[in-house]
SERO-4910 file (N, C-alpha, C, O; in steps of 0.05 Angstrom, whole numbers):
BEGIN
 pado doro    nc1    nc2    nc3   cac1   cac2   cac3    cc1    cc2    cc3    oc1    oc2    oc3
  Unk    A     17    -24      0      0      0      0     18     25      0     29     31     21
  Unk    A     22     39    -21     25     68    -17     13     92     -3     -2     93     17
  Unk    A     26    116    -19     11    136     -9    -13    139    -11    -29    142      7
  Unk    A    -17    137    -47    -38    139    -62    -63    126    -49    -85    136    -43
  Unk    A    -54    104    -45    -75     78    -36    -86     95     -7   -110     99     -4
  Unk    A    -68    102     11    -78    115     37    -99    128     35   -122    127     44
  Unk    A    -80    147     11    -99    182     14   -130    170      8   -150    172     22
  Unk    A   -128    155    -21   -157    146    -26   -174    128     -7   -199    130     -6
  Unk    A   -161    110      8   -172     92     29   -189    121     50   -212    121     58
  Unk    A   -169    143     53   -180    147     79   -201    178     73   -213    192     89
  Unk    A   -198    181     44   -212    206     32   -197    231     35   -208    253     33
  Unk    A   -175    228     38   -160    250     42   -141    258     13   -127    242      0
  Unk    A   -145    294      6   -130    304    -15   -106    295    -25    -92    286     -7
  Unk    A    -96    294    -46    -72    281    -55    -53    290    -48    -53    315    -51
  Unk    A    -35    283    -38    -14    293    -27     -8    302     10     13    310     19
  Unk    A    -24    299     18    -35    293     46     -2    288     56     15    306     59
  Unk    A      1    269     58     25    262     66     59    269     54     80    256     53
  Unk    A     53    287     48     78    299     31     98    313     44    121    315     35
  Unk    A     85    329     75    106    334     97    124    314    110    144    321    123
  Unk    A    114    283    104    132    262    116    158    265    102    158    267     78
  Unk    A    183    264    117    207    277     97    216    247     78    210    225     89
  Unk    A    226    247     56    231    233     42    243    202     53    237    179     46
  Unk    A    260    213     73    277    186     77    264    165     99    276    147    111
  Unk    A    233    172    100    225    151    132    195    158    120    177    162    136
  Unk    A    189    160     94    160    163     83    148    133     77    123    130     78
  Unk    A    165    109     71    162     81     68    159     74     88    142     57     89
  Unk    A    171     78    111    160     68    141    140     77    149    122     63    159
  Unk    A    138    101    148    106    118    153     88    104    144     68    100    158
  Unk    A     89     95    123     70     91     99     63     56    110     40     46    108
  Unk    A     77     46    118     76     20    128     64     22    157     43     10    161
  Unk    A     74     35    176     59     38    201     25     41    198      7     27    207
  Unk    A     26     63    182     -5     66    181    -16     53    160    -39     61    155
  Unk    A     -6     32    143    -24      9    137    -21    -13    160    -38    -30    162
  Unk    A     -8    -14    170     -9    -34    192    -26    -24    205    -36    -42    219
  Unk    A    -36      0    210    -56      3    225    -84     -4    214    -99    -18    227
  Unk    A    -91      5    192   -109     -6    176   -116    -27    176   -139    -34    169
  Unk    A    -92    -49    187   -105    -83    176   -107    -79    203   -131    -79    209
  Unk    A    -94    -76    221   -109    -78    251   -142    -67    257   -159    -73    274
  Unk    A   -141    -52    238   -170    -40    249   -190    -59    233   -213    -65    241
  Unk    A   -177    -69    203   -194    -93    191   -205   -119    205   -226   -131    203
  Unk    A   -179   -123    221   -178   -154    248   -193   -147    264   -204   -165    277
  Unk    A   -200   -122    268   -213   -115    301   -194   -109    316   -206    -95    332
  Unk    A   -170   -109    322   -151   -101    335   -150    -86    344   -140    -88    366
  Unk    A   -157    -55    334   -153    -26    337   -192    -26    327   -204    -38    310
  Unk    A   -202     -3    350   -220      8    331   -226     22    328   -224     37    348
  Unk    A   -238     35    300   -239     53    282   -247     72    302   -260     70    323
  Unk    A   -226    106    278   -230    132    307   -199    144    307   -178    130    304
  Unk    A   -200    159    310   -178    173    321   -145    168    336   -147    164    360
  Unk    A   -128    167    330   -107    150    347    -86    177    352    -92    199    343
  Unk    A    -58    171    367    -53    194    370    -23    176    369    -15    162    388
  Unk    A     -7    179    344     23    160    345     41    174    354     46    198    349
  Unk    A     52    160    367     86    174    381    108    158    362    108    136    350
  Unk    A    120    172    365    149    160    358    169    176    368    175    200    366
  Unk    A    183    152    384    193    164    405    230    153    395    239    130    392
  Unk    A    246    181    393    274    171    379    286    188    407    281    207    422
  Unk    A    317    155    401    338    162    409    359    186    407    380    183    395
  Unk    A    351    211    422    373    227    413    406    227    403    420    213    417
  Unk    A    416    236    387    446    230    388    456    198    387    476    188    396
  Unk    A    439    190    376    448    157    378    474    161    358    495    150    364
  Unk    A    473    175    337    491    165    322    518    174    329    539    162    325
  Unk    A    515    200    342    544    208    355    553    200    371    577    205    376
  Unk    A    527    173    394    545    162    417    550    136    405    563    121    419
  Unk    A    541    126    378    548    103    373    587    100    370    603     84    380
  Unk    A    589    126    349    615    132    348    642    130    374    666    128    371
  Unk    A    625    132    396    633    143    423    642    116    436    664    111    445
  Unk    A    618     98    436    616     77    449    618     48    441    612     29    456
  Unk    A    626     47    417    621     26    400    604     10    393    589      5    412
  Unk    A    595     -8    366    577    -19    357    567    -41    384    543    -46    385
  Unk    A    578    -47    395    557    -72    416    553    -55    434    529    -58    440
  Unk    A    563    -33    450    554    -17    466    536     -1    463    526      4    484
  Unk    A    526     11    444    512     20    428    486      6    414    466     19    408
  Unk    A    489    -17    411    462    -33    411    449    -34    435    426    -26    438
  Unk    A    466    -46    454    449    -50    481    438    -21    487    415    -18    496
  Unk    A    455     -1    483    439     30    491    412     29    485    393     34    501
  Unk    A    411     21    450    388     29    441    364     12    447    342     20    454
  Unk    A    376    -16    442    363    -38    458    344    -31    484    320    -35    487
  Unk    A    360    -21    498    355    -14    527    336     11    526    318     10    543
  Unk    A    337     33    511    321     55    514    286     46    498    266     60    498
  Unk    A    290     17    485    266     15    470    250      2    491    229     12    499
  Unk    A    260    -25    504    253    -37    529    242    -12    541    217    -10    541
  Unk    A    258     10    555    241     28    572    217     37    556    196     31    567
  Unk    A    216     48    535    188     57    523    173     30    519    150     29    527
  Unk    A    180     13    511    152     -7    515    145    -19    539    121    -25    544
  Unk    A    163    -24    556    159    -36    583    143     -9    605    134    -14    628
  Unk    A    143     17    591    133     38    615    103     33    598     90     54    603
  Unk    A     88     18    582     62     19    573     48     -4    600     27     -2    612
  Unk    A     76    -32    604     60    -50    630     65    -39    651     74    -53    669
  Unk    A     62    -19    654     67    -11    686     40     17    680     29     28    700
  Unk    A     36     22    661     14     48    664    -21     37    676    -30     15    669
  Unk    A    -33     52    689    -57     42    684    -74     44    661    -84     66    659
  Unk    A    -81     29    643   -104     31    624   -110     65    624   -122     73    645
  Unk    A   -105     81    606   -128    105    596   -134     90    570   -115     93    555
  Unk    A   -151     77    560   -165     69    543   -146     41    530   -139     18    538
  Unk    A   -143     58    504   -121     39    495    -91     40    484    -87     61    471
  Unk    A    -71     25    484    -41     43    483    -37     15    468    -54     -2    469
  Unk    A     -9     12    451      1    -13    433     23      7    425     27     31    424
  Unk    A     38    -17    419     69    -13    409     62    -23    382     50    -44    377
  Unk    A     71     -7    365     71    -22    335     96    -26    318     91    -30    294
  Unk    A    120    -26    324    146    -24    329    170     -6    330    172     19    326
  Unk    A    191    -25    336    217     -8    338    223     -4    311    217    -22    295
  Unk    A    238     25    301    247     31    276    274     40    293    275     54    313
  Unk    A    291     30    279    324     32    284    325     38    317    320     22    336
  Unk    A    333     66    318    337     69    344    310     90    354    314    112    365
  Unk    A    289     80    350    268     94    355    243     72    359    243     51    346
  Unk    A    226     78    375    198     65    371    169     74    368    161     89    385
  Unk    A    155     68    352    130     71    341    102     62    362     94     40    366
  Unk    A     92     83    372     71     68    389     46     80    381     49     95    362
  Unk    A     24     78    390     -7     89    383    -20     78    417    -20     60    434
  Unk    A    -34    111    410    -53    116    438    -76    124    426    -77    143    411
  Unk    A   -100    104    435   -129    122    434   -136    143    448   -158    154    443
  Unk    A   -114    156    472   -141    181    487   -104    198    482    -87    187    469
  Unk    A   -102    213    490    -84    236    496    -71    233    520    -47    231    523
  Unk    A    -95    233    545    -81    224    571    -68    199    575    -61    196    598
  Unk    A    -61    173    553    -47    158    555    -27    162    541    -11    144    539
  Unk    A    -21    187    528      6    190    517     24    211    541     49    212    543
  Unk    A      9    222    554     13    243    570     25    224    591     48    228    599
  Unk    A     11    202    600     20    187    622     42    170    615     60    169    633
  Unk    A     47    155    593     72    145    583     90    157    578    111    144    576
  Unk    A     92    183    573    109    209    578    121    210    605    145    206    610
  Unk    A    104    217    620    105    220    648    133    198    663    151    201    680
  Unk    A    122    178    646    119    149    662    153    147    652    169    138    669
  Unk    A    166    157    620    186    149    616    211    171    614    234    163    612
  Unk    A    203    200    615    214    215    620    232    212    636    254    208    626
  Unk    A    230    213    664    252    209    683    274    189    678    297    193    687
  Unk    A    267    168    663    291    149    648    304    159    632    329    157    635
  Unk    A    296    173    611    307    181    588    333    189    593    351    175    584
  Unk    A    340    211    608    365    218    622    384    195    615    403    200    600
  Unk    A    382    173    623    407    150    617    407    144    597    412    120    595
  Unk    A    403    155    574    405    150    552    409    165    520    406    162    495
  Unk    A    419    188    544    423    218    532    450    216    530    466    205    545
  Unk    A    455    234    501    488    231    506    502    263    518    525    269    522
  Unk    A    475    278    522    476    310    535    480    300    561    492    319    571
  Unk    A    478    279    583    480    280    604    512    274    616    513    266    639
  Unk    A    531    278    604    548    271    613    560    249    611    584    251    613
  Unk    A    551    226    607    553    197    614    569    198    583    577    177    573
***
């Protein structure tokens, strides 16, 4: 599924998606048909969603820093914290991980206050995984 296919699936003007920058428009474009077949399964339902994608700052300058296996586990480790702070939140409706892209991860929230609270919830971690903190 492309763009094309989106825009017309979802009734939206051509070119709709043309602010997605060139180099992460095929992943875009895949997340939100993966959302689509989820909402076809029943999985997700139809309505409004609110996606995060939540990236590793400076990964590539501390990769340089820290080397390739140190540097996996970093990123490794900062995706664990964003998906693992969704089992520890209480339910505001509904929250799902739809995946990791490199050193970043892809999630979807139905209300706002569950993005607000997984925010909340992973913020204070983030710090260890900054390459601004010193470390």
């Amino acid at each position: 599924m492309d763009a094309k296919d989106i825009e017309q699936l979802l009734g939206l003007r051509r070119g709709a998606f043309d602010h997605i920058p060139e180099y992460c428009r095929n992943e875009a474009m895949q997340a939100m048909a993966s959302v689509l077949k989820m909402e076809e399964k029943r999985v997700f339902r139809s309505g409004l969603y609110h996606i995060v994608f939540s990236d590793l700052c400076n990964a590539t300058e501390a990769s340089v820093k820290l080397g390739l296996d140190l540097n996996k586990q970093r990123v490794e480790s900062f995706i664990t914290v964003c998906v693992g702070s969704l089992a520890v939140l209480r339910p505001v409706n509904y929250a799902q991980v739809i995946k990791p892209v490199g050193d970043a991860v892809l999630l979807i929230f139905s209300m706002f206050a569950g993005v607000y609270n997984w925010w909340s919830r992973t913020q204070g971690q983030m710090q260890f995984f900054s390459s601004d903190n010193g470390g």
